[in-house]
N, C-alpha and C positions, 0 to 999 in steps of 0.2 A: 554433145548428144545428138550430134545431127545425122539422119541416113541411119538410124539404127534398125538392124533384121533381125534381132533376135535379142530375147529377153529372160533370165531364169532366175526362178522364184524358188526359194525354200517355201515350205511348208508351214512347219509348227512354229509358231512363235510370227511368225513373218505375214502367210498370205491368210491364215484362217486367227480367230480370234482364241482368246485363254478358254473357251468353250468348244476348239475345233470347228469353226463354225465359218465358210468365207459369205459375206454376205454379199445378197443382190445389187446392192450398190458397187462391190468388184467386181461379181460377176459381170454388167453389164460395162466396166469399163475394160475390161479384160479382154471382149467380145471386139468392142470398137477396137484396140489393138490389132487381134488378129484381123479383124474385118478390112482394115488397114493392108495387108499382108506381111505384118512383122508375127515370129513366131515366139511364143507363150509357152517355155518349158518347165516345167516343175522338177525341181531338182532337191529330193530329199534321201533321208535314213530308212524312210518307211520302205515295209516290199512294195515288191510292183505293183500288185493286187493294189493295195492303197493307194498308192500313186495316183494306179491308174484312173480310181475313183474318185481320187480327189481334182485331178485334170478334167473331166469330164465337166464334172459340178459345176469347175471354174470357166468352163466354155474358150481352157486353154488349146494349144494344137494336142495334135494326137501321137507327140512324142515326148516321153518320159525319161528321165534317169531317175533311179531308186535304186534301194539299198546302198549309200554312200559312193555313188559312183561305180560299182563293181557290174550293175545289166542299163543297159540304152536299151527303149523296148520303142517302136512304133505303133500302137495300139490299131492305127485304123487299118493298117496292111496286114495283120498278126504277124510283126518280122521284127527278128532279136538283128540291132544293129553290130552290139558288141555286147561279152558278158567275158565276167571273171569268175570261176567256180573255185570253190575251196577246195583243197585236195582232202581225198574220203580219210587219208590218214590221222589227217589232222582231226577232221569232223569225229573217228573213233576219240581218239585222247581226250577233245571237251567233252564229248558225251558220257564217258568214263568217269573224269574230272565231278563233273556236273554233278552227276548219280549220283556220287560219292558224300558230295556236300550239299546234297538237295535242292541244287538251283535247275530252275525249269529253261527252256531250252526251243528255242522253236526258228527251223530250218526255213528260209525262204527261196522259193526256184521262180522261174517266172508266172507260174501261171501256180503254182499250188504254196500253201503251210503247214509243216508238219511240228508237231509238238509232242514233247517229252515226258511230261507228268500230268499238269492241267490242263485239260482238253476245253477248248473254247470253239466256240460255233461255226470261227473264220478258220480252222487250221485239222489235219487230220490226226489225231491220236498216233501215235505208234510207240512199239515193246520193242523195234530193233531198227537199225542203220539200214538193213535190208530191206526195210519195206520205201524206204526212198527209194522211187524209179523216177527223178529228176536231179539234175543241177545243183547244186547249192549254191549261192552265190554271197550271204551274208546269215550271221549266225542272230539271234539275239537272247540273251539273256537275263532272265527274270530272279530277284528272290527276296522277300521279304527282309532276310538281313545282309545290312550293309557290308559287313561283317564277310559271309562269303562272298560277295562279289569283288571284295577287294582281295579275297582269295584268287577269286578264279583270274585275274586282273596280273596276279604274280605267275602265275602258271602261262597264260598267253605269252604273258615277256618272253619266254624260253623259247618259245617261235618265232627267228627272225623273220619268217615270210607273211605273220598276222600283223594286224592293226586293229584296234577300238576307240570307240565314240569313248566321250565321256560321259560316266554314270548318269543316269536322270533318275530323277526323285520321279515318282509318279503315284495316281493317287487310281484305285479302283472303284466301280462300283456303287460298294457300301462305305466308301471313302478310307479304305486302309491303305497303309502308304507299303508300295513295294518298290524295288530301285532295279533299271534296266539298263543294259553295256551288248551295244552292236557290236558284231565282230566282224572283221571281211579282211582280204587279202592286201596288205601295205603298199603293193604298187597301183592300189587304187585309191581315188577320192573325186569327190565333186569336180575338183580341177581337172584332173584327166579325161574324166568322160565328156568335159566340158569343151578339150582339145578334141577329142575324139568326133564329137560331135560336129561339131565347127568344120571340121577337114572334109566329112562326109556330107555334108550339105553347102559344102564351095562358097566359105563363109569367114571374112575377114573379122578377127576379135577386136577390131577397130569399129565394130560396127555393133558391139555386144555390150550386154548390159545383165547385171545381175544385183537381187534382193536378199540380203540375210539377216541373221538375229546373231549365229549362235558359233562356236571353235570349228567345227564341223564345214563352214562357210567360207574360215578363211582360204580355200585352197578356190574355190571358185574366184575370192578377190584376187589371188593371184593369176589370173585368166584374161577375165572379162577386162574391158579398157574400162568402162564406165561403173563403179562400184558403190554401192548403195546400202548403207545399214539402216537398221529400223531404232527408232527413239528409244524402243526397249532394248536393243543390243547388248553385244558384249563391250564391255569398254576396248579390248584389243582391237576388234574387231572394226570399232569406229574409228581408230588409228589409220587403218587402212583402206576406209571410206573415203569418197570422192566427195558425199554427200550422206547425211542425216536424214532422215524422215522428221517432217515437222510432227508426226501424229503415229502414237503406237498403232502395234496390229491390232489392240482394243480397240480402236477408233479407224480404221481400215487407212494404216500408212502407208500401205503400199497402193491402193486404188487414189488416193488425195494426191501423193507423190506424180503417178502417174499423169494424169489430171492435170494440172498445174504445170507438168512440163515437158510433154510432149502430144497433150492430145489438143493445147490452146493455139 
């Protein structure tokens, strides 16, 4: 782990707690990092919009991949390093799909959200494909039952050029449980952007490090030299770990980790 430049974090499950919450005590070990001059990239499902907010918070660098590897965004220059848009064709068919079986639906581009039935505070209402005047780079899909999403789950299959996350359980609110499946283009993932990224900032993967929990993460351990799961992880996932966290993301495993063995 010696000489290491660069570092990337998942998100949910990994850097912030079962409350979305990264605490002061990462934040400030996060900081020493960068202050260091190794860089701190956050690398999730979420859009950019989130991403980028949750970078920020974490007093990570001001480069992001989100949406499962499909846009690299530099936040402090406003410059797209790379992005993979979904083609509008497809975008018609789930939206059609979707309609159909009343799952909600919400487009992420780099800098906007638009949604399909429930209009939420972070994302713009729309009645048509035409009012997108952006990008699409990653789909995500919402619906109360399980039931359709594993509908729409057989419908994607018929697209060799898509890929999805797998389903999450998620809880809103007033605490009802609704179940969500990203969608984005199959020649992307964490791991590619993670190449991507590497090549563009003139940056040896012998020299990289990354943190995960979750399926989603394995394409980064296939990347990075030095690979890192969290105590909560996936059991695959910790197959392919270099190292364990001694302490869940409840107990901040990734700032302890860090801590411990490269900032003593």
């Amino acid at each position: 782990m010696e000489n290491l430049k660069i570092i990337f974090v998942d998100i949910d499950g990994t850097l912030t707690n079962n409350h979305g919450i990264i605490t002061d005590y990462t934040r400030k070990i996060i900081k020493r990092l960068v202050d260091k001059g190794i860089y701190v990239v956050l690398c999730s499902g979420r859009s950019n919009n989130d991403v980028i907010q949750k970078s920020k918070i974490a007093n990570a660098s001001p480069i992001v991949i989100s949406s499962n590897g499909t846009l690299i965004f530099d936040y402090e220059n406003n410059k797209k390093i790379y992005e993979s848009k979904l083609d509008f064709k497809l975008l018609k068919s789930i939206w059609k799909f979707s309609l159909e079986n009343n799952i909600d639906l919400t487009f992420n581009s780099i800098y906007k959200r638009f949604r399909t039935l429930n209009s939420r505070k972070d994302a713009d209402m729309i009645s048509s494909l035409c009012l997108i005047d952006d990008d699409i780079t990653q789909i995500v899909a919402e619906s109360d039952s399980y039931e359709a999403i594993k509908k729409l789950i057989s419908f994607v299959d018929k697209f060799t050029s898509l890929e999805y996350g797998a389903p999450i359980c998620q809880h809103d609110v007033k605490n009802n449980i609704y179940y969500e499946l990203d969608i984005y283009n199959n020649s992307n993932d964490k791991g590619t952007a993670i190449k991507i990224l590497l090549e563009y900032l003139d940056l040896n993967r012998n020299y990289s490090m990354c943190f995960g929990d979750g399926r989603n993460d394995c394409s980064m351990f296939n990347v990075c030299k030095n690979k890192v799961a969290m105590l909560n992880g996936n059991n695959k996932l910790k197959e392919k770990a270099d190292f364990v966290t001694e302490y869940s993301n409840e107990k901040d495993g990734v700032a302890k980790f860090i801590e411990k063995n490269l900032l003593t």
